[in-house]
Legacy VTK file of the C-alpha trace (Angstrom):
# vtk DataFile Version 3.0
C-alpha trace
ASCII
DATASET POLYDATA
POINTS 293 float
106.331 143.327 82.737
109.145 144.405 84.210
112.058 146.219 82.569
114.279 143.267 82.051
111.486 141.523 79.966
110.978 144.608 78.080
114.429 144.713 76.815
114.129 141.089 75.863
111.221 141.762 73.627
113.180 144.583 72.119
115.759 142.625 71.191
113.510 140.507 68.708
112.321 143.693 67.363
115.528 145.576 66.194
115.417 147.626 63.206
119.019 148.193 62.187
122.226 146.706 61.444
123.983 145.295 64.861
127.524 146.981 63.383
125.797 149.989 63.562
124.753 151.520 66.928
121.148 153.097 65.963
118.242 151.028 66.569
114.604 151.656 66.417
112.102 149.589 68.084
108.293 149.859 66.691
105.902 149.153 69.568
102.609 149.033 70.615
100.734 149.206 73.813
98.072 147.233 75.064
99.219 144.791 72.156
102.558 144.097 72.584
102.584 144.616 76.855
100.891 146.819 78.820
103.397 149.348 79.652
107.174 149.669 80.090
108.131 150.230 83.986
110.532 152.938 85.129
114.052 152.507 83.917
117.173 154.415 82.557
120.168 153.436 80.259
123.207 155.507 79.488
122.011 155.588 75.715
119.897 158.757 74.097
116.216 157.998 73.618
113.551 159.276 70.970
110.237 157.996 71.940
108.496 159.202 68.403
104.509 158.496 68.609
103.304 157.249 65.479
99.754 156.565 66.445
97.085 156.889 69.430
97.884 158.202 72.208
99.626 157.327 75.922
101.136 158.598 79.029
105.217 159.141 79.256
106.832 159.858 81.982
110.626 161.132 81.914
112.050 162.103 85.978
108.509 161.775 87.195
107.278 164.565 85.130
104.494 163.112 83.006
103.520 164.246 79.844
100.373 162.778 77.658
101.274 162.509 74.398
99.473 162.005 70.925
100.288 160.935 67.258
103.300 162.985 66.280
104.830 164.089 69.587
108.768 163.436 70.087
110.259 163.183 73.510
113.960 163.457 73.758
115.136 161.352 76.589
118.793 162.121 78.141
121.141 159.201 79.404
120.412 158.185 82.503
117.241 159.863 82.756
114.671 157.872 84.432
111.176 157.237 82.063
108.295 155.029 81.464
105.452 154.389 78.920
101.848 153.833 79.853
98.833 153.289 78.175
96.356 155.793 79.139
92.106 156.315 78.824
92.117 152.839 77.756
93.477 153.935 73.970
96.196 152.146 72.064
99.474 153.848 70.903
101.872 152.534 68.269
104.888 154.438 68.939
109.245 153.921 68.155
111.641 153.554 70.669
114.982 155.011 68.730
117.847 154.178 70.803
121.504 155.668 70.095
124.762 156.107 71.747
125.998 159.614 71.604
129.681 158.716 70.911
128.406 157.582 67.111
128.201 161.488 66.637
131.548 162.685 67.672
134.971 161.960 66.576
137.782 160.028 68.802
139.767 163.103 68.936
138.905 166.380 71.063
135.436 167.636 69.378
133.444 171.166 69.502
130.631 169.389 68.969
131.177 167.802 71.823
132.537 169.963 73.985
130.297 173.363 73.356
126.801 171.074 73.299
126.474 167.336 73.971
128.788 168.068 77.302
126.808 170.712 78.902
123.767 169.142 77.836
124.491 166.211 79.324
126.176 168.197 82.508
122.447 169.858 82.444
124.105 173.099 82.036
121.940 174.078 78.730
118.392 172.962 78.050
117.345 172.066 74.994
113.351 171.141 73.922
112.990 167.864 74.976
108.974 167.732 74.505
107.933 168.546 70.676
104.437 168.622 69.554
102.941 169.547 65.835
102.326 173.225 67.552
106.314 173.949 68.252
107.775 175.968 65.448
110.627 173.544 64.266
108.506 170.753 65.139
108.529 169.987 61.019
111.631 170.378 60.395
112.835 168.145 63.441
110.312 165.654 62.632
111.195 165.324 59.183
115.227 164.419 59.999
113.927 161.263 61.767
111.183 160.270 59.518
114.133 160.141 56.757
116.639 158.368 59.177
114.145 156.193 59.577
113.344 155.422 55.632
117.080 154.965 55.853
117.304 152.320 58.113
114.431 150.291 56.116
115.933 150.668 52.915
119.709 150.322 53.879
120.999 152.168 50.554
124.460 152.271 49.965
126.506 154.324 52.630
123.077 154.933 54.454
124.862 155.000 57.687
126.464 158.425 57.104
123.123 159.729 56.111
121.316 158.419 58.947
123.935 160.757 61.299
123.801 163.786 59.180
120.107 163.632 60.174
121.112 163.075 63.571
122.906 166.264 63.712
120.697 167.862 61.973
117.770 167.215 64.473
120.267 168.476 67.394
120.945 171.406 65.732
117.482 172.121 65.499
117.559 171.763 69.210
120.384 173.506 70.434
119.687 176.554 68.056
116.236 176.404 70.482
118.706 175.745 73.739
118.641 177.926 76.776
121.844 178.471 78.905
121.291 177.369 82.438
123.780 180.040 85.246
124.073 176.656 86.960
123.863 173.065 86.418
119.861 172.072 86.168
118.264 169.522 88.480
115.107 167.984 88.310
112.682 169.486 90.816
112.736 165.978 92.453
116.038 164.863 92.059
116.398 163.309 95.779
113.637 160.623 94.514
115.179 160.266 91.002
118.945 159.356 93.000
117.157 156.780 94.962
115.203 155.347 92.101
118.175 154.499 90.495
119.765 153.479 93.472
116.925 150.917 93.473
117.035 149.732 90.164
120.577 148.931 89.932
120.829 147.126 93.529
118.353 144.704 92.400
119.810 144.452 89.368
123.378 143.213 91.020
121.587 141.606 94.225
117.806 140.099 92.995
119.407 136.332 93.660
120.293 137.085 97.024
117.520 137.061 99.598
116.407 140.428 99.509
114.146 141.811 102.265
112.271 145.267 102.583
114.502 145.780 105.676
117.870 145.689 103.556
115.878 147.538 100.681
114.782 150.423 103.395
118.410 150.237 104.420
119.643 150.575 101.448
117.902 154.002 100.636
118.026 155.634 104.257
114.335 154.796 104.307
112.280 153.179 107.731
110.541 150.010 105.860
107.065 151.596 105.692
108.855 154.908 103.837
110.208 152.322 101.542
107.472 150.500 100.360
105.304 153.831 99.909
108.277 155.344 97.802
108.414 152.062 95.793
104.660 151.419 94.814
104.414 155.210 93.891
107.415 155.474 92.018
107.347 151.937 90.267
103.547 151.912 90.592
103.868 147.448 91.741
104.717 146.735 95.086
108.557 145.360 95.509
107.860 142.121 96.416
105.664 141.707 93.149
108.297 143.893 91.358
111.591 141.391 92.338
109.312 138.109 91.954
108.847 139.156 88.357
112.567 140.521 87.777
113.662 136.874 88.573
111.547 134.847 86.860
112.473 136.807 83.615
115.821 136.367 84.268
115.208 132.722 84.550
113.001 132.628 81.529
116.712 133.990 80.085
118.492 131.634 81.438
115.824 128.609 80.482
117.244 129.800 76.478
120.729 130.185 77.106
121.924 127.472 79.607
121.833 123.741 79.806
122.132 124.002 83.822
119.250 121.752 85.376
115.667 124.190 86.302
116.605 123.517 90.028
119.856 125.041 89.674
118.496 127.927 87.754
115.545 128.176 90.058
118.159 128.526 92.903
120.413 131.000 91.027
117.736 133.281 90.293
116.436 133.710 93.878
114.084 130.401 94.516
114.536 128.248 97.419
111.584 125.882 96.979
111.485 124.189 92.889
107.693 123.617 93.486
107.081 127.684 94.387
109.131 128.631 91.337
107.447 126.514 88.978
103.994 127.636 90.060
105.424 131.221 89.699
106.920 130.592 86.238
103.450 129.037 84.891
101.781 131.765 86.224
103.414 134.484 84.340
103.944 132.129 81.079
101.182 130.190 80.840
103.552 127.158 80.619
105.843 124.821 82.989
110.302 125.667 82.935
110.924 122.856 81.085
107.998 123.502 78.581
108.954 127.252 77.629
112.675 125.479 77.613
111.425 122.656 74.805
109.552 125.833 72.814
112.233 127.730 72.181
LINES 1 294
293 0 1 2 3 4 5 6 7 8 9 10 11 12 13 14 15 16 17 18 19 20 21 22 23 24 25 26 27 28 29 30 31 32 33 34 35 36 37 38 39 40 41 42 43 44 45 46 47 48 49 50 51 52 53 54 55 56 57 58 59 60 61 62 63 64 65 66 67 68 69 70 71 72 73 74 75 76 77 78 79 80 81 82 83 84 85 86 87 88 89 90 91 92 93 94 95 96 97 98 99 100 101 102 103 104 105 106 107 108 109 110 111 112 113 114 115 116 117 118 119 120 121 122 123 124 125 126 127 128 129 130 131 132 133 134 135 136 137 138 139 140 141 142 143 144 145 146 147 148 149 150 151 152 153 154 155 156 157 158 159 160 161 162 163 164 165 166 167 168 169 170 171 172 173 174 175 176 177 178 179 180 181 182 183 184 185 186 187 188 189 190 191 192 193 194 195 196 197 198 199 200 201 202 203 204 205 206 207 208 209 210 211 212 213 214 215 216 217 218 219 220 221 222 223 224 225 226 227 228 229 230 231 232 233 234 235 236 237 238 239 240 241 242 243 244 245 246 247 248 249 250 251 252 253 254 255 256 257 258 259 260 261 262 263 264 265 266 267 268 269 270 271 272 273 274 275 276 277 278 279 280 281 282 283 284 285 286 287 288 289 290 291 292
């Protein structure tokens, strides 16, 4: 599955109101996919585990986590969710935009802690387990937005940000000032991970090559396709085959263009390769997944 796909399935699995910009995801690994790839998104991320246990990784630090644990994810911090030991882990994805917090006008809030936060100028906990100190007391403000969010009470919304606030002022009253802005200890690899990500994003129906890939990062082509299997853990052929063929799974739901013309606007030359591609990764022909929808 590649990331693409994995916001697809999200999409089907929102838990709030679409005119209000907090959603929560419940998910499950091996039984809903078997991991989420490497990605980032200018949104905040909780990744709250509600049962087993997994790997996360957040900036290629890994951390295995258990029932309970919270990780805080920054925008534009690159993380991914694996199964790990074989176990299963139920866990939410709550996904925010930090502008639902602040006012339109200039904001202390703002200014003296999301800012330098974000600026990685302060550090705040961004791992909490049951053994942290305020872990009950930060764990309890999203266990109530989230009984919120089921039960939708009248003016729920302005509950569901007081806890909000609440669980960053648990945080920041746990911050620690930084002399200097602070970088991930591998912040040359995070750069060109993103880099990655969001050239085949804009570029995956062109007729991408390793060459223009290496290119592309400063890499020779053998460089490249070391840094991309360990960072991505697929190879990037496998990686951009799949990236297309979700995005023509996409556009199988949404358009009425012929599966040739999709095929060809998603990065297939030959019909017959990307039909034995598609059936291969849905268990079904173009036009059958189109007629099941």
């Amino acid at each position: 599955m590649n990331i693409t796909e994995y916001e697809n399935y999200q999409e089907k699995k929102v838990r709030s109101s679409s005119s209000f910009p907090y959603v929560t995801y419940p998910c499950s690994i091996p039984l809903d996919f078997s991991r989420v790839p490497l990605h980032w998104h200018d949104e905040m991320e909780f990744i709250y585990i509600k049962k087993g246990g997994g790997a996360v990784t957040v900036d290629f630090l890994t951390y295995t986590v258990r029932s309970g644990d919270i990780l805080v994810v920054l925008p534009g911090q690159l993380h991914s969710i694996d199964q790990a030991d074989g176990r299963t882990m139920e866990y939410e994805n709550i996904i925010f935009h930090t502008n639902m917090l602040f006012s339109r006008q200039e904001d202390v809030c703002f200014n003296q802690y999301f800012l330098p936060l974000m600026q990685r100028q302060i550090q705040i906990p961004l791992y909490l387990s049951g053994d942290w100190e305020a872990y009950a007391e930060a764990a309890a403000c999203l266990d109530r937005a989230d009984s919120l969010c089921g039960l939708r009470p009248p003016a729920y919304q302005l509950s569901v940000k007081a806890q909000l606030l609440q669980f960053f002022y648990i945080l920041f009253s746990h911050s620690v000032p930084a002399e200097r802005p602070v970088r991930p200890a591998k912040s040359s690899s995070l750069d060109k991970a993103k880099l990655i990500l969001k050239y085949i994003e804009t570029h995956y129906a062109d007729n991408l090559t390793i060459k223009e890939m290496a290119e592309v990062c400063g890499f020779s082509q053998s460089h490249f396709m070391k840094f991309f299997k360990a960072s991505f853990g697929t190879s990037f052929v496998a990686y951009l085959k799949e990236y297309r063929l979700t995005m023509a799974s996409r556009l199988l739901l949404a358009s009425s263009s012929s599966i040739l013309t999709i095929a060809q606007e998603t990065g297939f030359d030959n019909l017959s390769y990307f039909n034995r591609s598609f059936k291969a990764m849905y268990g079904v022909t173009p036009g059958q997944f189109r007629q099941g929808s």
